[in-house]
C-alpha positions, -999 to +999 in steps of 0.1 A: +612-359+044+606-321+055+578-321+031+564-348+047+567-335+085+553-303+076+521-319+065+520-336+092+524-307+114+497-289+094+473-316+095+478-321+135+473-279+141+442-282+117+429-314+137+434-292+166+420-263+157+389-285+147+388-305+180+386-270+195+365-251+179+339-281+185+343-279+228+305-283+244+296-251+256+292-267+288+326-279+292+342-243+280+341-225+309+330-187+315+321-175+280+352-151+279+370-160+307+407-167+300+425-200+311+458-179+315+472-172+349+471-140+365+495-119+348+536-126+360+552-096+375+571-089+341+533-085+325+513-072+354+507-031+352+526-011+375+502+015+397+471+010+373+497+015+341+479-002+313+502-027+298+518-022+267+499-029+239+504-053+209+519-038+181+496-019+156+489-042+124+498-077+150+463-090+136+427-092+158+411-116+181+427-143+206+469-148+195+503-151+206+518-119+188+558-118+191+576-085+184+614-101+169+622-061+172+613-058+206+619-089+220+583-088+237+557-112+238+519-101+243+483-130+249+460-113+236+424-127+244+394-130+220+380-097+231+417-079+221+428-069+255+464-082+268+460-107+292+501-107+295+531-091+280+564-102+289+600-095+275+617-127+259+654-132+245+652-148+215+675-180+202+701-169+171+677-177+145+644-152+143+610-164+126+600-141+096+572-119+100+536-137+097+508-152+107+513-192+123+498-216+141+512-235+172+525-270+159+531-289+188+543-288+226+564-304+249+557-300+290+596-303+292+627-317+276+661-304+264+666-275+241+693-272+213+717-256+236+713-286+254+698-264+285+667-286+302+634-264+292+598-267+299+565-255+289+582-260+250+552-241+222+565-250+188+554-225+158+575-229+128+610-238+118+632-222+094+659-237+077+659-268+096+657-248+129+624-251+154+611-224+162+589-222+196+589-204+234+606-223+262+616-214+296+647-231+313+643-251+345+671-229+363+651-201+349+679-186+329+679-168+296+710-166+282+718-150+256+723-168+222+754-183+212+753-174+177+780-209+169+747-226+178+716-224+156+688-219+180+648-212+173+639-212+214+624-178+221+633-181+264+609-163+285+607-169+324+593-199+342+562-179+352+560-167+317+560-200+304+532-215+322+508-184+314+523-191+274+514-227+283+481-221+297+472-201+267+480-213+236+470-252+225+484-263+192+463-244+169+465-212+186+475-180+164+510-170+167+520-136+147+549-125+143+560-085+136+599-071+131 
């Protein structure tokens, strides 16, 4: 049965991927404009401060790139430059390092810990376990009970609509220690 869902998955994130990649020009927008929010105080620079930048070998071009090491969280746009970078505190179980693909979303619902979340981006599981960002509604972030098996990385509600806004299901997520 897992084989069989994680086909699935991967033929829905390809499907995706296809269906955006094939966008009329005319319907994209500002060739490099970004759909993501301007940037939430947690990713905005401070008095001209660049922001911190993704983490050397984190891959090129647009991506989700999540530091499990530095429990940070950078957009990077198609031109490499941060559009946001954010802290997170991540559920009990951490994705392995690697390149992914976002699987599937959910505009809101109720996470493992059985805290209502929205603005749910699903990238991988392991062992059973989802793994995906998610902010809570009360705009907590906890940290993890390790009794419970959790995959949802929490970030802020404003953080979660900009992670929203940026990555459909086939957008690049990589992951670094």
């Amino acid at each position: 049965m897992a084989g069989l869902t994680a086909v699935a998955l991967a033929v829905v994130g390809f499907l995706a991927h296809q269906a955006r990649a094939n966008i009329p020009q005319d319907l994209r927008g500002t060739p490099g404009a970004s759909a993501t929010p301007a940037a939430s105080p947690t990713g905005t620079p401070r008095a001209g401060r660049p922001p911190v930048p993704p983490p050397a070998g984190s891959g090129t071009g647009e991506r989700v790139v999540y530091s499990v090491g530095d429990d940070r969280v950078w957009l990077v746009g198609p031109d490499g430059e941060v559009r946001n970078t954010f802290k997170v505190t991540p559920g009990s179980v951490d994705p392995p390092p690697g390149t992914y693909t976002v699987t599937s979303r959910t505009k809101a619902t109720t996470g493992t810990d059985g805290v209502p979340v929205e603005h749910v981006v699903r990238f991988t599981s392991v062992d059973g376990v989802v793994i995906g960002f998610s902010a809570a509604v009360d705009g907590s972030t906890p940290a993890p009970r390790r009794a419970v098996r959790t995959g949802g990385i929490r970030e802020s509600r404003a953080d979660g609509e900009a992670m929203w806004m940026f990555a459909p299901v086939g957008q690049k997520v990589v992951v670094v220690r």
